[in-house]
C-alpha positions in Angstrom: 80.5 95.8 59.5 78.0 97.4 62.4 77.6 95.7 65.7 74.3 96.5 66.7 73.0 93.4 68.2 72.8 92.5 71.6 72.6 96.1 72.8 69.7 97.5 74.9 69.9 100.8 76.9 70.7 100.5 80.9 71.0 103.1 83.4 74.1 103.4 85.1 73.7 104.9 88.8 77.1 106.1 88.9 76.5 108.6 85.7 72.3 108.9 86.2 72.4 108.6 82.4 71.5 105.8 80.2 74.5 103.9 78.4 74.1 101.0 76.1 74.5 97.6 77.6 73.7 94.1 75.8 71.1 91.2 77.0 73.4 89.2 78.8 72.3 87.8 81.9 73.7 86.9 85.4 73.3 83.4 86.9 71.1 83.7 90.3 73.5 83.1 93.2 73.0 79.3 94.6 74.3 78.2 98.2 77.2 76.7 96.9 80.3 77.6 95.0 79.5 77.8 91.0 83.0 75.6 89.5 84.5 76.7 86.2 87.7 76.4 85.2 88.7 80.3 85.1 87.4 83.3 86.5 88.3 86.6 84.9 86.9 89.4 87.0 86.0 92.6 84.7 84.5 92.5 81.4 86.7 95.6 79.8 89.3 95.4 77.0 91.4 93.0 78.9 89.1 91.1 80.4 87.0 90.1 76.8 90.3 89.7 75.4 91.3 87.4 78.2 88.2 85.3 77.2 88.5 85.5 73.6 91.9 84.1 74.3 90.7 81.4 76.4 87.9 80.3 74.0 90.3 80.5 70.7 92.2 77.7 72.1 89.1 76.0 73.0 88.9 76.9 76.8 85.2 77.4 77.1 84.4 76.4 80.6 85.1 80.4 82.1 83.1 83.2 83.9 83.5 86.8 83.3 82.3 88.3 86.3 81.6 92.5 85.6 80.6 94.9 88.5 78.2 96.8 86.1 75.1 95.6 83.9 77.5 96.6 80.9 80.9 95.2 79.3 83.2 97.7 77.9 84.8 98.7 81.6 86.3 102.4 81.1 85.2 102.7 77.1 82.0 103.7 78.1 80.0 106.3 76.6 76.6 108.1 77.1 73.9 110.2 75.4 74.5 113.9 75.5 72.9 117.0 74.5 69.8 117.2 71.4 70.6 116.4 67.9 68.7 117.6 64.8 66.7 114.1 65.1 66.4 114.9 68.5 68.1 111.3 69.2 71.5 113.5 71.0 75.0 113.0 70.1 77.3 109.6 71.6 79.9 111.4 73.5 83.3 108.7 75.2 83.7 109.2 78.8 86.3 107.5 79.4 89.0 106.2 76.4 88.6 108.6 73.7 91.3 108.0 70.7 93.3 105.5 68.6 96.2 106.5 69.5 99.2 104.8 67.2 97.7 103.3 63.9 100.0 101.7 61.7 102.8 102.3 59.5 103.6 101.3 55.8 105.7 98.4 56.3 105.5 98.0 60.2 102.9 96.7 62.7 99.6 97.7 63.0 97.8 98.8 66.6 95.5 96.0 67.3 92.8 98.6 68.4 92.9 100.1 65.1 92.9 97.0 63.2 89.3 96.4 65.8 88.5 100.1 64.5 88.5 99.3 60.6 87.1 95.6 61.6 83.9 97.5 63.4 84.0 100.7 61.1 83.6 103.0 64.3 83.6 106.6 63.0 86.7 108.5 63.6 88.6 111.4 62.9 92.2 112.5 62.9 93.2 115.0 65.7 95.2 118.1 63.9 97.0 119.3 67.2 98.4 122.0 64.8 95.1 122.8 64.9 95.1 125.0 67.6 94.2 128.6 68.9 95.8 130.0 72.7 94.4 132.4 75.0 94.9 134.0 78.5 92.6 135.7 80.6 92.6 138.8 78.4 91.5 136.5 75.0 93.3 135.8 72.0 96.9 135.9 72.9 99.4 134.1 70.4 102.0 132.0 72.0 102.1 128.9 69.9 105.9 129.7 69.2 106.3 128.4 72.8 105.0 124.7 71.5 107.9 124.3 69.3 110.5 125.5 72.2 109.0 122.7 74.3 109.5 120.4 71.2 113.2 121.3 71.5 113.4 120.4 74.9 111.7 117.1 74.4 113.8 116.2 72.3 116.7 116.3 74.5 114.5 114.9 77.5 113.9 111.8 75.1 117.4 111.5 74.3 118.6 111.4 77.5 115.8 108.9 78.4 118.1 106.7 76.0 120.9 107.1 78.2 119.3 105.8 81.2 118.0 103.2 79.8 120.5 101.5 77.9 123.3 102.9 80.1 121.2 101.6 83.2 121.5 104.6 85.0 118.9 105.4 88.0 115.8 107.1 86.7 114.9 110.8 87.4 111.7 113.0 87.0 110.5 114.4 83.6 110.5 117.8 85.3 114.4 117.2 86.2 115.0 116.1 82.7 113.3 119.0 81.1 114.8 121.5 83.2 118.2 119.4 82.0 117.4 120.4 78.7 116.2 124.3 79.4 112.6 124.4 79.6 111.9 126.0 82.8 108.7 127.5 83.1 108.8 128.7 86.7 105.7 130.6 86.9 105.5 131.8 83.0 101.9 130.8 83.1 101.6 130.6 79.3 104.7 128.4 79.4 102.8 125.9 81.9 99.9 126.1 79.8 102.0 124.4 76.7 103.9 122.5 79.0 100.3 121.0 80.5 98.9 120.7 76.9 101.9 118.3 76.3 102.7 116.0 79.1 99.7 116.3 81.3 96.9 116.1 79.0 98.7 113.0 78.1 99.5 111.3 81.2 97.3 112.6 83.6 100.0 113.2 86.1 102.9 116.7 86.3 106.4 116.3 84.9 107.0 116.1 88.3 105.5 113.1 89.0 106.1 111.2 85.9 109.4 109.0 85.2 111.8 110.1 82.5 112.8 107.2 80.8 109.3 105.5 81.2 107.3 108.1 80.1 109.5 108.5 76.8 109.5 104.5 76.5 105.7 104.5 76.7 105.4 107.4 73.8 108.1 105.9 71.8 106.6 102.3 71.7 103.8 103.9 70.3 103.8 106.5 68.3 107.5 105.7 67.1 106.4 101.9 65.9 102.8 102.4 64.7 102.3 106.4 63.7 102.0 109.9 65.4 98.0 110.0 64.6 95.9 110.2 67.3 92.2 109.6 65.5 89.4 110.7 67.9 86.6 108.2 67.9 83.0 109.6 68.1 80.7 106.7 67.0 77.6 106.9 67.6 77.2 103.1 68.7 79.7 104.0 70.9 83.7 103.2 71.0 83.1 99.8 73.1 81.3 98.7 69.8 84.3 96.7 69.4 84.4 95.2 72.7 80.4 94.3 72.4 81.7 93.1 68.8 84.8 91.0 69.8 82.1 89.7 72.8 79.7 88.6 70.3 82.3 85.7 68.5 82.2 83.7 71.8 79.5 84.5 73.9 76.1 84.1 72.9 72.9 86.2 73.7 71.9 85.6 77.2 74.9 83.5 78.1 75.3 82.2 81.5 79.0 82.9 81.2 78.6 86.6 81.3 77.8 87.3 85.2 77.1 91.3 84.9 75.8 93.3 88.3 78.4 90.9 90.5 80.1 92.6 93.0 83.6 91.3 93.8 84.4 91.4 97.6 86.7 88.8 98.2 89.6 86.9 96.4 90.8 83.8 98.0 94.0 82.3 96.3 96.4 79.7 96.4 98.4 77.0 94.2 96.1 75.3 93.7 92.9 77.3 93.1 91.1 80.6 93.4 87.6 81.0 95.3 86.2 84.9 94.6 83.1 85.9 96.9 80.1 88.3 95.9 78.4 91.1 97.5 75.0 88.9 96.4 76.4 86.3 98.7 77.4 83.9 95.7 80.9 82.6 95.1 83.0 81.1 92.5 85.6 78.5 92.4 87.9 78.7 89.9 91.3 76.3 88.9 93.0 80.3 87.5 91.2 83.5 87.6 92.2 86.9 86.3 91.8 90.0 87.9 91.5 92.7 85.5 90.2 95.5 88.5 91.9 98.8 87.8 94.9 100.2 89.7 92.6 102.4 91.8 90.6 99.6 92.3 93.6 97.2 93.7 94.7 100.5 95.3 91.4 101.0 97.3 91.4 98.1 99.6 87.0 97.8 97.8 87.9 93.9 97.3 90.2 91.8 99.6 92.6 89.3 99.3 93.2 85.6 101.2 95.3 85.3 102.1 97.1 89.1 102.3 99.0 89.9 99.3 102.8 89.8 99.7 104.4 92.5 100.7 106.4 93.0 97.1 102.9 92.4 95.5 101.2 95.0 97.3 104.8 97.8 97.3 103.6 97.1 93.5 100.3 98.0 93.5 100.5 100.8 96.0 103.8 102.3 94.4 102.1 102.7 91.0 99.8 105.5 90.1 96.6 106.1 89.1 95.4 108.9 87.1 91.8 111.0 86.7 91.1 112.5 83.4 87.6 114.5 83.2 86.0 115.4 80.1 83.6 118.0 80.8 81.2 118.6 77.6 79.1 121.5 77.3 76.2 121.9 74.2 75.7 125.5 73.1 72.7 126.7 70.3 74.2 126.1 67.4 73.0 129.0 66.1 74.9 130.4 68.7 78.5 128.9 68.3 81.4 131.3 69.5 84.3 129.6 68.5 86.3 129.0 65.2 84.9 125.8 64.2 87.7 125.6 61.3 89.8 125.1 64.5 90.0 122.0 66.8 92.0 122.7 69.8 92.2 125.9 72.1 94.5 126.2 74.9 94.3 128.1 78.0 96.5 129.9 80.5 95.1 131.2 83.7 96.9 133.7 85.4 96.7 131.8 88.7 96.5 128.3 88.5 98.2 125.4 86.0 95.9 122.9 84.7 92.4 125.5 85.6 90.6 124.3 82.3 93.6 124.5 80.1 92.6 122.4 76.9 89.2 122.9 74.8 87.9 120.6 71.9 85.9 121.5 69.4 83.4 118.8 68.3 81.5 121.3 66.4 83.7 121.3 63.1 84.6 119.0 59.5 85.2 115.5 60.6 83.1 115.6 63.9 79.9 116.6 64.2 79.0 119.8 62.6 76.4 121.5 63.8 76.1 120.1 66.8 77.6 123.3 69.1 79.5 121.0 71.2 82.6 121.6 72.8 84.4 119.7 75.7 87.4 121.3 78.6 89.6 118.4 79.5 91.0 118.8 83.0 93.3 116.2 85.0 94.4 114.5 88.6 93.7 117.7 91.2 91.6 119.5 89.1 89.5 116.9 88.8 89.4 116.0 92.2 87.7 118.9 93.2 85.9 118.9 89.8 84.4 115.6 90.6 83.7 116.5 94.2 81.3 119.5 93.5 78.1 120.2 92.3 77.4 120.6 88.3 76.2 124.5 89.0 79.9 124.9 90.4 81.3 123.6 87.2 79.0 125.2 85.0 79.7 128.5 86.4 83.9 128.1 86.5 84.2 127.1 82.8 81.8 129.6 81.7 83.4 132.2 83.4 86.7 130.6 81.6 85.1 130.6 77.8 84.0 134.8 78.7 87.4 135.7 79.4 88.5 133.4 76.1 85.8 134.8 73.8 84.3 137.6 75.3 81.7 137.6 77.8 79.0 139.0 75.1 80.0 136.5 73.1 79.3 133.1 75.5 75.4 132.2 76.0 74.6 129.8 78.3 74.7 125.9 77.2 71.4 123.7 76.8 73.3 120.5 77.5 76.3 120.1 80.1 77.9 116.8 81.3 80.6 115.3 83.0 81.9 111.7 84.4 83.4 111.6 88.3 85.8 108.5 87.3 88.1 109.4 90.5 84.6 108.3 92.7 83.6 105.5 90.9 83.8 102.6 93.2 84.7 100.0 89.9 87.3 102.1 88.5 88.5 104.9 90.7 90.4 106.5 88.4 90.7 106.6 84.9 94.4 105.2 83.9 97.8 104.6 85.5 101.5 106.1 85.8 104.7 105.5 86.0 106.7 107.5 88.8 110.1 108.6 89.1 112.9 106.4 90.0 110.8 103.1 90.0 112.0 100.2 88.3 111.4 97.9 85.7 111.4 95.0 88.5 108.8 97.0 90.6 106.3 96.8 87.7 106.9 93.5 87.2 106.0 93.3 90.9 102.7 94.7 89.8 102.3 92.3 87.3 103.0 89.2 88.5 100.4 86.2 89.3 100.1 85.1 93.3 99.3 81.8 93.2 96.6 81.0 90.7 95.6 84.5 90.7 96.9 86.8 87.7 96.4 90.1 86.5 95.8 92.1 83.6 94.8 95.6 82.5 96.2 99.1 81.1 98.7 99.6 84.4 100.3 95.8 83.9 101.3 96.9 80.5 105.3 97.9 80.9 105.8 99.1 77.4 102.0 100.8 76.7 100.5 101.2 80.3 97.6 104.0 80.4 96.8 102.9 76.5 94.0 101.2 75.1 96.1 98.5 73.2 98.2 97.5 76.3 95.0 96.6 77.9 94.0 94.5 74.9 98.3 92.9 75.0 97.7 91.9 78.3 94.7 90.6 78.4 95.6 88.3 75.8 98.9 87.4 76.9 97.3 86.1 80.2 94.6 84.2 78.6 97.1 82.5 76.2 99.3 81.5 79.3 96.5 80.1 81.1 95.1 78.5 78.1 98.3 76.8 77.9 98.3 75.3 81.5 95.1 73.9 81.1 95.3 72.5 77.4 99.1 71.4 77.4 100.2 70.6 80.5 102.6 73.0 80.7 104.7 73.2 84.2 102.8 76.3 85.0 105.5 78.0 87.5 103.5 81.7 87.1 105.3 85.0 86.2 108.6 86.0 88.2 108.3 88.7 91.1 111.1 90.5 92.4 110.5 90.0 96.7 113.9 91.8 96.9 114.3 94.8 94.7 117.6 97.0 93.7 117.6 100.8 92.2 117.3 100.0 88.8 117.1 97.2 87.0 119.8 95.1 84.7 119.4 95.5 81.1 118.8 91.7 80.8 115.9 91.9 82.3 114.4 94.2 79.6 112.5 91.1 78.2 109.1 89.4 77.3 109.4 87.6 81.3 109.0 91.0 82.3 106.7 92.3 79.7 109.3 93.9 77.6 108.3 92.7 74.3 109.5 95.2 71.7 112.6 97.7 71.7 111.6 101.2 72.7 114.4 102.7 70.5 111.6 102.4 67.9 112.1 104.1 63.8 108.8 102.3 61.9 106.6 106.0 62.1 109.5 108.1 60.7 
């Protein structure tokens, strides 16, 4: 099945690039309040599943109300480099992977049952597939991938404990150095160590939680499957957002308000009323506010009245990651690098995290021929990556490939590219984080509803926040709930909050009222 309808090119200011969009169109603004029945604000993976929620149990009177002129949120994707049809290669910005699929016998990831639904081209990341260097070149210390392994191990373990022991939650770096792994300033060990939590969470062991982190991993890969399948489609990997779009909205729908920029949320028990930079407004019986963590964290949109103080201690406890994917096209006559291999990691001599993990795009699966390859870098790094100029960028990851391959050996690249996610004003970041010591109840706190006003998205998700799918679990679960209070009459007494919190939090609580919906002690993938 291809989803190609509906989808126009639009220039987005933020990237100066062109990314697709569809022909949906805003309502003008009028002088007085436009009345539907719900409001979801953002048109990403939770916000169309929100709606597709809605409308499957026959709630059609909504809004979705996106900042940009596309829907998709932070799947987006652009145009990048020249292609042998001159066209250029589709290359994600933002969420990249599959990551969990489905195992014989057990669940399937919903975002990979969309995958197969929308046949978006994908390929199977081989992280055995990997080559290491240091500043001198080639320099083998893979051996040091299967000592962190061992120490994982133990970290996840003890993870166990804590939870089902309810013990008070400590770092990932405490809990590794617990187990042994203490890299101090072996810079080949923080290289590893980087390639394996970092690249991952966007955030150090240090500022990570133990027996969150491990929860997160294990509800995925441990109950659907270890693969990680890149996607690299060249309609782009919010094909199947466009795609899930298309079974309820229509072309040119007046539902689908895109360029509206929320300022303003005013909420009660009774209703919520969101105001527009265009000077329009909306007054809605339930809306859903599907804004990012950096977003909520920005103080960009207000709230009326001012959050509670355990709402915001949520919001502002939680963290919110960067992850930049800088992509650089070489003459592909000219390609340096092993394409046989897929990953190559880094270790600078003076910094962890200075462009530590390369991709090869340029190689079976992906596109060969292409001479693309991409340097991941996260939270610090790519704050000051984002903050300077592309020269500056250019010329530090260059210099990084010549000590890697040889500076003979590295030409300079006819296509380079990158997103600034941390400076976007409708995302500010690119996924959240769970922190050390902070509670199941403090997330819920995150999670919860005020008044008519819920919320959805990645960071909401307890079990699978930062992932694709607990964007898309949350999204849904929110539209069902509403759904329910307007079709059934269901005594709709909202989501529990926890205004006074303790250090951890009972094991009773572990449940679906506070997003808990499957065991993290999970055996489906072994």
């Amino acid at each position: 099945m291809q989803v190609t309808s509906l989808s126009v090119l639009f220039a987005l200011p933020f990237l100066g690039i062109a990314v697709p969009t569809t022909l949906y169109k805003r309502q003008n603004a009028t002088s007085t309040c436009q009345k539907t029945d719900v409001a979801i604000l953002g048109a990403g993976t939770a916000g169309i599943t929100a709606a597709q929620a809605l409308s499957n149990a026959s709630v059609t009177d909504f809004l979705v109300v996106e900042y940009n002129g596309v829907i998709g949120g932070r799947v987006a994707h652009t145009t990048f480099g020249k292609s042998p049809k001159g066209s250029g290669y589709t290359v994600e910005l933002g969420a990249n992977w599959v990551q969990g699929l489905v195992t014989t016998g057990g669940p399937e990831n919903p975002i990979w049952t969309l995958a197969q639904l929308y046949n978006l081209t994908n390929t199977y990341s081989n992280y055995s597939s990997i080559e290491t260097f240091n500043e001198n070149g080639t320099a083998d210390f893979t051996d040091l991938i299967n000592d962190f392994g061992d120490a994982y191990s133990t970290l996840e373990q003890d993870a166990g404990y804590i939870l089902s022991d309810n013990l008070q939650d400590r770092s990932v770096r405490s809990g590794l150095s617990l187990a042994g792994w203490k890299p101090r300033m072996d810079k080949e060990a923080e290289a590893v160590e980087w390639w394996q939590w970092d690249w991952e969470y966007a955030y150090t062991p240090e500022q990570s939680s133990q027996e969150f982190g491990i929860v997160n991993y294990n509800t995925t890969f441990y109950q659907y499957s270890d693969a990680n399948n890149y996607v690299f489609d060249s309609r782009g990997f919010n094909a199947f957002i466009r795609g899930e779009a298309s079974t309820f909205l229509t072309a040119n729908d007046s539902r689908l308000l895109l360029n509206t920029i929320v300022t303003n949320i005013s909420y009660s028990e009774s209703g919520v009323t969101v105001y527009n930079q265009d000077g329009s407004c909306i007054s809605a019986d339930y809306a859903i506010c599907t804004f990012s963590l950096g977003v909520l964290q920005s103080d960009s949109v207000t709230f009326s009245p001012v959050l509670p103080s355990w709402k915001q201690m949520g919001i502002e406890t939680f963290s919110m990651g960067t992850y930049t994917k800088i992509f650089l096209q070489f003459p592909p006559d000219q390609v340096f690098w092993n394409t046989s291999i897929q990953f190559f990691l880094y270790a600078d001599p003076d910094e962890r995290g200075y462009y530590p993990v390369w991709q090869s795009l340029d190689g079976p699966g992906f596109l060969p021929g292409s001479g693309i390859i991409f340097v991941t870098v996260v939270q610090d790094q790519s704050y000051v990556v984002e903050a300077q100029d592309d020269d500056t960028t250019k010329a530090q990851v260059l210099a990084v490939l010549r000590k890697m391959f040889g500076a003979a050996n590295v030409p300079d690249p006819i296509a380079f590219l990158y997103p600034r996610w941390s400076l976007e004003p409708w995302a500010y970041g690119s996924y959240s984080n769970w922190p050390p010591g902070t509670s199941l109840e403090m997330h819920q706190n995150l999670r919860a509803n005020v008044g008519r006003l819920y919320f959805a998205g990645e960071a909401t998700s307890s079990e699978y926040y930062g992932f694709l799918h607990g964007a898309w679990f949350e999204g849904q679960a929110v539209g069902m709930e509403i759904a329910d209070c307007l079709t059934k009459g269901t005594n709709c007494s909202g989501e529990v909050d926890y205004p006074l919190l303790h250090g951890t939090t009972p094991t009773s609580e572990y449940d679906a009222a506070n997003g808990w919906e499957v065991t993290s002690f999970q055996t489906n993938s072994f």
